[in-house]
C-alpha positions, 0 to 999 in steps of 0.5 A, spaced: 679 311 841 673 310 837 676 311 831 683 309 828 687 310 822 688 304 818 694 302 813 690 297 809 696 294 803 694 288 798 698 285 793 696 280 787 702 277 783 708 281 787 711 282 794 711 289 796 713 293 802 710 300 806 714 305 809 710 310 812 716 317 813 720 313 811 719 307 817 718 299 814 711 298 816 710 291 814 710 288 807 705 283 804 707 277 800 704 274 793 700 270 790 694 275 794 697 277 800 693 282 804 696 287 810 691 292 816 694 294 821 693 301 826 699 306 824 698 312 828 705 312 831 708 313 825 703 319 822 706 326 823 701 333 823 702 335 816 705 332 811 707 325 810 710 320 806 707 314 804 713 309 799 710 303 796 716 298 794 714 293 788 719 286 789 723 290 795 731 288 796 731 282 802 732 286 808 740 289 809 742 286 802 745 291 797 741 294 793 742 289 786 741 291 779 734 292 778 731 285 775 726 285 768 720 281 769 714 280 765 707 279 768 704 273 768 696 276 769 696 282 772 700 284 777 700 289 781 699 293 789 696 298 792 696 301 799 690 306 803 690 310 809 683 309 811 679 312 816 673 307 819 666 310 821 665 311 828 665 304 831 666 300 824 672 295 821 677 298 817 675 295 811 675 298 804 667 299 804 667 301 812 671 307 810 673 313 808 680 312 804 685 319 806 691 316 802 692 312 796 698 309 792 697 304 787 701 300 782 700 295 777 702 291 770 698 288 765 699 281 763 705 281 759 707 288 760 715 288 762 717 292 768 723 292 773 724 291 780 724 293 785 719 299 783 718 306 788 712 309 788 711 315 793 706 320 795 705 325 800 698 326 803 697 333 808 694 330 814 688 334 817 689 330 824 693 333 831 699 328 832 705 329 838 711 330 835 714 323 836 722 324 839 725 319 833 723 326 829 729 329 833 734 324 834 740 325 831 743 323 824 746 315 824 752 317 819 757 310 822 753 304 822 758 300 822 761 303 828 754 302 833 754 295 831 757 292 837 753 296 842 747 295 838 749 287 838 750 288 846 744 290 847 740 286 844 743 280 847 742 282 854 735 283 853 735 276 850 739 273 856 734 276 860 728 274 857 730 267 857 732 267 865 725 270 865 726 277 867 722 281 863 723 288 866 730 289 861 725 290 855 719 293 859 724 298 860 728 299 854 722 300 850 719 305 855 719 311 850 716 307 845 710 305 849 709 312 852 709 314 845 703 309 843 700 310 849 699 318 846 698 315 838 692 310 841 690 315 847 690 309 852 693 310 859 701 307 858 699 303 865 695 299 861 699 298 856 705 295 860 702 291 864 699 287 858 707 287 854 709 284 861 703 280 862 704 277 854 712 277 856 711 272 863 706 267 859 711 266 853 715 264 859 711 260 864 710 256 856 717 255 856 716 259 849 722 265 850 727 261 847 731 267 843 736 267 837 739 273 836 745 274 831 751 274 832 755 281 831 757 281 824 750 277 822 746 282 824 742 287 819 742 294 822 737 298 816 736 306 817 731 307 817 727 314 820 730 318 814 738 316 818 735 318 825 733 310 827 736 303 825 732 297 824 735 291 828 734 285 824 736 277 823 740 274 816 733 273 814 730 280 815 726 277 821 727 282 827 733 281 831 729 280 837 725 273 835 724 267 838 724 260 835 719 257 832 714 253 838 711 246 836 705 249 833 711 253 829 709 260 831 714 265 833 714 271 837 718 277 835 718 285 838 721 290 833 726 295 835 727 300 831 733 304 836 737 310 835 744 311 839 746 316 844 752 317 847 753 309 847 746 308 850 740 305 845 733 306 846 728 304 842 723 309 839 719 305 834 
């Protein structure tokens, strides 16, 4: 694919977080943090929904009482969508920008948080029709969590034992998926996640802590149809420990249940 559409956020004096249609895609984090990445698998032909959140509530938290702050300097953050030209980097002066949401505070203004700013953006581009869009309303959270819980400790237990197939196999919706949103052939992209999986292996780097049941965090996601599986510390679920250089690796699973089974679409 010679041009990919960007998400480019960037923040000064706050944290602030992404939802594309309602997904988390990513946050960024004060004093001046700055996060770009490709987001073609979360876009829709048509009408999307682009949320920017100021402060977000840490990950499966209860919504707190919103909290008064005053600006120390300008605070602010502001998130593109961003076309590259053909063969050029998806930077702010290397683009087209097709989507815009920005918020700021002068210093010493007074303003709560967390803060929701939204817009839609009509996206003349051709997209599939992903399957998280028709999976079915999630009403009972609670009542997934020990199948949720069950499956991601498999998968985990399997990673450590070196059989990487269990996670190759359960994130193969998603992975075909990707494979349309980027054009690429799907072969290619599973023999480079299975070939990442068996070198954290041979490295002795697969060592998985996934929470317990009633510590993991199940947020909604998706508008209902998905659940975000996360760690008491808003990490993903399925992370590994920190190696001695204190890098981690960790793979998102955004999942719907159907009929007991869990398949990560996301």
């Amino acid at each position: 694919m010679e041009r990919l559409l960007f998400m480019r956020l960037q923040v000064q004096g706050c944290s602030a977080e992404v939802l594309v249609n309602d997904i988390p895609v990513g946050r960024a984090f004060a004093p001046q943090g700055v996060l770009c990445l490709p987001v073609h698998e979360y876009l829709m032909e048509g009408t999307n929904e682009i949320t920017l959140v100021i402060q977000p509530d840490p990950p499966g938290a209860r919504p707190a009482s919103q909290q008064v702050q005053v600006a120390d300097g300008v605070v602010g953050a502001t998130v593109r969508l961003l076309l590259p030209r053909v063969g050029r980097i998806g930077s702010d002066t290397e683009a087209r920008t097709v989507a815009e949401v920005t918020w700021a505070a002068a210093d010493g203004d007074v303003y709560s948080v967390p803060v929701l700013v939204a817009r839609s953006v009509v996206l003349p581009i051709k997209f599939p029709r992903w399957r998280w869009l028709d999976a079915p309303p999630i009403e009972d959270v609670a009542a997934q969590r020990p199948v949720v819980a069950a499956f991601l400790h498999k998968i985990a237990s399997d990673l450590m034992r070196g059989d990487v197939d269990t996670l190759v196999n359960v994130s193969r919706l998603r992975l075909d998926e990707l494979a349309l949103a980027y054009q690429q052939p799907v072969t290619e992209l599973v023999s480079r996640f299975k070939s990442r999986l068996a070198l954290l292996y041979a490295t002795k780097s697969l060592r998985l802590v996934v929470p317990n049941a009633d510590e993991l965090v199940l947020r909604k996601c998706a508008n209902g149809r998905l659940l975000e599986c996360l760690g008491p510390g808003g990490a993903p679920a399925l992370s590994t420990a920190p190696g001695k250089d204190g890098v981690s690796s960790a793979w998102p699973a955004r999942l719907t249940v159907i009929n007991g089974q869990c398949h990560i679409l996301r």
